[in-house]
C-alpha positions as CSV (number, residue, x, y, z in Angstrom):
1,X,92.7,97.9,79.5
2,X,93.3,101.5,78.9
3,X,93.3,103.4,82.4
4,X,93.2,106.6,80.8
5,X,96.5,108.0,81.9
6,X,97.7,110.2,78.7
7,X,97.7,113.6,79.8
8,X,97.7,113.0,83.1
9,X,100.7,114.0,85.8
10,X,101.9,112.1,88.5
11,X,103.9,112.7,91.4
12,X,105.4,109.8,93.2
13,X,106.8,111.0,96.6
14,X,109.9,108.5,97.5
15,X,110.2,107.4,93.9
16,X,113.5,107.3,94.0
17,X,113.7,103.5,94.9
18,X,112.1,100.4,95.6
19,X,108.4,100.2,95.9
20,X,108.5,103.9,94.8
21,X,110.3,103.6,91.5
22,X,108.2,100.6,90.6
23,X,104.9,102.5,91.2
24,X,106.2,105.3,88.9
25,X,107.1,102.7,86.4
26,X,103.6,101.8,86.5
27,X,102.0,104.6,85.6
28,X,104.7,105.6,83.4
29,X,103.9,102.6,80.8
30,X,99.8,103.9,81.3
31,X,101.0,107.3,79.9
32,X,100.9,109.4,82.7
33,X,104.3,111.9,83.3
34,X,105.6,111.2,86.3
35,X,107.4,113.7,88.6
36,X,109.8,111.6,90.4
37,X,110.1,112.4,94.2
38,X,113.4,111.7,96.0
39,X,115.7,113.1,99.0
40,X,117.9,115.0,96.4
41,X,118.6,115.8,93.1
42,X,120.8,113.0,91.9
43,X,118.4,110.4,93.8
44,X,115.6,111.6,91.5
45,X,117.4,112.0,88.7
46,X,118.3,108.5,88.9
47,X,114.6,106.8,88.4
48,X,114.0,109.6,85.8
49,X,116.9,108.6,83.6
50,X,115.6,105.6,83.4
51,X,112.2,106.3,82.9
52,X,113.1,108.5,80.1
53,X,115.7,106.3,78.4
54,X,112.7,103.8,78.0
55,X,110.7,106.4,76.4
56,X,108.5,107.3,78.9
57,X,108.2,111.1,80.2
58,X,109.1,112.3,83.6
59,X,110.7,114.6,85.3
60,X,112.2,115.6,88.8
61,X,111.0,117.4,92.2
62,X,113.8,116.4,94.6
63,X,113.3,117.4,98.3
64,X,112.6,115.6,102.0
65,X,109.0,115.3,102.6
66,X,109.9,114.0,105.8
67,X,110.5,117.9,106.3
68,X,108.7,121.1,105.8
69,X,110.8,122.4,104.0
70,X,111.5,119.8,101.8
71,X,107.9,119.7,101.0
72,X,108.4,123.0,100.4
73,X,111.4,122.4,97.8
74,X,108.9,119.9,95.7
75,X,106.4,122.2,95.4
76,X,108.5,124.8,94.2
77,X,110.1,123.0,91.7
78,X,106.5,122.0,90.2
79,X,105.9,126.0,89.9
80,X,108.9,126.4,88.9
81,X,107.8,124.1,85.9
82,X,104.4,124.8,85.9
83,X,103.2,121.2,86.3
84,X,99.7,120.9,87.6
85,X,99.5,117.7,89.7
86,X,96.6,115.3,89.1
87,X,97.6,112.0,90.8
88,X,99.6,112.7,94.2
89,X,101.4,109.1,95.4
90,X,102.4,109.5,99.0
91,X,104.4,106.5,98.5
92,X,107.3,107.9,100.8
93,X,108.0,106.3,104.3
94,X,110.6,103.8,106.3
95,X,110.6,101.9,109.1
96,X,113.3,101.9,112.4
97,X,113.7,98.6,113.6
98,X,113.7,99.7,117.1
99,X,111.5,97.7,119.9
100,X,109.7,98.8,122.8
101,X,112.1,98.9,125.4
102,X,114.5,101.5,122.9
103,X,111.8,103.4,120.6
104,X,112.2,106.7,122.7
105,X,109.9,110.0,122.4
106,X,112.4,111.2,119.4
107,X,112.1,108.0,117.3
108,X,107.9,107.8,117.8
109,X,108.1,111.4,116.7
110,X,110.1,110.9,113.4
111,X,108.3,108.2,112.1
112,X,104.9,110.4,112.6
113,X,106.5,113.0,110.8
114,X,108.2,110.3,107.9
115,X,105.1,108.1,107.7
116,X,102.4,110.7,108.3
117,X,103.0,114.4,107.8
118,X,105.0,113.3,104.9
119,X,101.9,113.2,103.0
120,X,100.1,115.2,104.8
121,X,102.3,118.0,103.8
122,X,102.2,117.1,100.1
123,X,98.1,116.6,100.1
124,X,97.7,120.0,101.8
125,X,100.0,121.4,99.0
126,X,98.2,120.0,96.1
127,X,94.2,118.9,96.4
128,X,93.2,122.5,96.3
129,X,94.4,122.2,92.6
130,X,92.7,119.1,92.2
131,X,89.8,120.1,93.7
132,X,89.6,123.3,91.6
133,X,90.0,121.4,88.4
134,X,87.2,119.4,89.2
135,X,89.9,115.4,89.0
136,X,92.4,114.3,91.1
137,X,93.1,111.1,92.5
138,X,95.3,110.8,96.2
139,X,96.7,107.6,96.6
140,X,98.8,106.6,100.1
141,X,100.8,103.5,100.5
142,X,100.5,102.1,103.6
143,X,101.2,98.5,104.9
144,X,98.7,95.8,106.5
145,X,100.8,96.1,109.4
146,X,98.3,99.0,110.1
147,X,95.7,95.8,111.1
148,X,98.4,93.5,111.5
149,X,101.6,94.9,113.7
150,X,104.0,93.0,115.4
151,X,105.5,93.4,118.6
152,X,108.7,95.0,117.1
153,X,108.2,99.0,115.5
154,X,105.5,99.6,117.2
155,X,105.8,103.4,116.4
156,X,106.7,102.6,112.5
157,X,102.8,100.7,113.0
158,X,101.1,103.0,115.3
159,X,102.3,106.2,112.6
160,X,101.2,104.0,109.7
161,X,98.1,103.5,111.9
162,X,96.9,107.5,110.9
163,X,97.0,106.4,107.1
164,X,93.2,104.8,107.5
165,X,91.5,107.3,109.0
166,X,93.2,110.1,106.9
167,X,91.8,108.2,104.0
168,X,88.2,108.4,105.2
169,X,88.6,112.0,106.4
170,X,89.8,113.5,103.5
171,X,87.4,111.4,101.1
172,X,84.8,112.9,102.8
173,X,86.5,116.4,102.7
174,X,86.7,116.4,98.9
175,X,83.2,114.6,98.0
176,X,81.8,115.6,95.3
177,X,84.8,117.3,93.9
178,X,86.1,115.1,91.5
179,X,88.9,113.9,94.2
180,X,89.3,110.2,95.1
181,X,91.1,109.1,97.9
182,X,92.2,105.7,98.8
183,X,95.2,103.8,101.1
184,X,97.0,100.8,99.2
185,X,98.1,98.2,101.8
186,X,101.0,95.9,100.9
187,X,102.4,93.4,102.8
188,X,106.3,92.5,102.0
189,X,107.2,93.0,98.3
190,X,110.2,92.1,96.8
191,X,112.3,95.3,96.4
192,X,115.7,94.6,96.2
193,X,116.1,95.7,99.9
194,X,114.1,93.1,100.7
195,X,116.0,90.4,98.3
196,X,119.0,91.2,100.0
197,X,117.5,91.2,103.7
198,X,116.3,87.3,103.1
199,X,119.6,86.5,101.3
200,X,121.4,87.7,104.2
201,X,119.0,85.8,106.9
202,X,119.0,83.1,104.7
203,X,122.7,82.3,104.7
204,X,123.1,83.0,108.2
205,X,119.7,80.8,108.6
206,X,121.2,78.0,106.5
207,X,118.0,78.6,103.9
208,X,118.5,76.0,101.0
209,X,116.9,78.5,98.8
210,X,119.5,81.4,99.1
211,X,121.6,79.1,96.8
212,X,119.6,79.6,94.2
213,X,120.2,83.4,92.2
214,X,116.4,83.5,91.1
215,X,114.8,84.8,94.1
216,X,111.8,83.2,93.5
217,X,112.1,80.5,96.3
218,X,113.8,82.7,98.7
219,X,111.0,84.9,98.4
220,X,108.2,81.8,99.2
221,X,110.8,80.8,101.6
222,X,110.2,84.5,103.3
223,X,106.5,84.6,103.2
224,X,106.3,81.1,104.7
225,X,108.5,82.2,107.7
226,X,107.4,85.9,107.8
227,X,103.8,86.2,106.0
228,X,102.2,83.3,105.5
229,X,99.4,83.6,103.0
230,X,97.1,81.4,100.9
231,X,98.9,82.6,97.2
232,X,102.5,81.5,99.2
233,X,104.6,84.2,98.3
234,X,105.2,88.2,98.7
235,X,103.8,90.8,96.2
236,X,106.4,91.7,93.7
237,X,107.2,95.8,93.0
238,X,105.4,95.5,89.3
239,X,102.1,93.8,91.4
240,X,101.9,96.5,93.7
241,X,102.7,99.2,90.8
242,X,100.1,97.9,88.9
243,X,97.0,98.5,91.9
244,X,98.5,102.1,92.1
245,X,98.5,102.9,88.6
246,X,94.6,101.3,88.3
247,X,93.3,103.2,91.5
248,X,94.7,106.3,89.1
249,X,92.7,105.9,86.3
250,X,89.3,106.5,85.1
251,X,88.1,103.2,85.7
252,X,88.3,103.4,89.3
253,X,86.3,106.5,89.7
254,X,84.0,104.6,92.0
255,X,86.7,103.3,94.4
256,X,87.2,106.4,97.3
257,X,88.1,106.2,100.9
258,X,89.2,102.3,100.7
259,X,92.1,100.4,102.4
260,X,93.1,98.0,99.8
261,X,95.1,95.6,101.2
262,X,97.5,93.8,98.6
263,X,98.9,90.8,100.7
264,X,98.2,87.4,99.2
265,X,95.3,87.4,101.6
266,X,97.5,87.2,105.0
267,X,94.7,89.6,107.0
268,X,92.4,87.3,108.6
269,X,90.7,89.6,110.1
270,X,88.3,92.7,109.1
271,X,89.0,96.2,110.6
């Protein structure tokens, strides 16, 4: 299926790792360039080597979004280069494992400003482009825990909360303009951070499975303690890559101000 990608440029906000570098090796292999996103130069630059050793193109536009100014840096460099954006991932964000009794006024504040304003900042920076040039998709990455929170992070879930109704708000903002919006929902995937996490519960958990260097059990093991779901497993980075780089194309044209959930069908329940 050809998603219509060539000639298109992406940036990928937090592509710098995990989930992040795997959406912008999606959309890489679909053609698009992708501006890789990270904290700093040599974080960037790492995703892009790679990208560009496979014979893909990309390029960098290091900085925090997490900060003004770091949003600021990014869209400097993309002047600086002259790169029109016409697919903005707002893939960056992270999660404290703090609880309740310990999330103070400072840590709810930092995850609104990682989880929230971090694309916030970046959409204000580039729809008017989009908008302008009459395409443009906006795709956030979000998590079902938005629908589904535990007890524990309750400001990591209550920040990712805002992701929804941004969704719907700027849809409607940029109707008719040639501008989808939409909010991809994963539930765990299997970054490597994640790989690691379970191998390290596992062996202090006694998990058969961590015995075993394909992660593949581990990884059913996880979903079975953690998120169970009807396929039995968690997403893997390539899985959630792939819904990104489709929501970017052509052929989702008709697809604006959706949550999509990508979670093996753990959400029981419609919101």
């Amino acid at each position: 299926m050809d998603l219509d990608l060539h000639g298109k440029t992406a940036l990928v906000t937090g592509a710098h790792r995990g989930t992040g570098a795997g959406i912008a090796w999606a959309l890489a292999r679909e053609g698009a360039h992708v501006v890789v996103n990270g904290p700093s130069e040599e974080a960037a630059a790492r995703t892009t080597r790679i990208l560009v050793a496979a014979g893909h193109a990309a390029s960098i536009a290091p900085g925090d979004v997490a900060t003004q100014d770091g949003a600021n840096a990014v869209v400097a460099r993309l002047v600086e280069a002259k790169r029109d954006i016409d697919i903005l991932v707002a893939n960056y964000g992270t999660a404290e494992r703090r609880h309740w009794v310990d999330a103070d006024d400072a840590a709810w504040l930092a995850m609104y400003e990682k989880n929230v304003l971090s694309a916030v900042r970046m959409i204000r920076a580039l729809t008017p482009g989009m908008k302008a040039r009459g395409f443009g998709r906006v795709i956030l990455v979000g998590t079902i825990g938005t629908t589904r929170p535990a007890a524990r992070m309750p400001h990591y879930y209550a920040a990712k909360s805002a992701l929804p109704a941004i969704t719907v708000s700027l849809a409607k903002e940029l109707g008719g303009s040639g501008v989808t919006v939409n909010l991809v929902s994963p539930g765990l995937i299997a970054t490597a951070e994640v790989i690691e996490m379970a191998r390290k519960r596992g062996a202090r958990d006694s998990w058969p499975e961590v015995a075993d260097p394909n992660p593949t059990a581990l990884m059913r093991r996880l979903a079975a303690n953690d998120m169970p779901n009807p396929v039995g497993r968690v997403a893997t980075v390539d899985e959630v890559g792939d819904l990104v780089a489709f929501l970017a194309g052509s052929r989702a044209g008709f697809i604006n101000g959706q949550n999509i959930r990508i979670d093996g069908g753990a959400v029981d329940v419609t919101v």
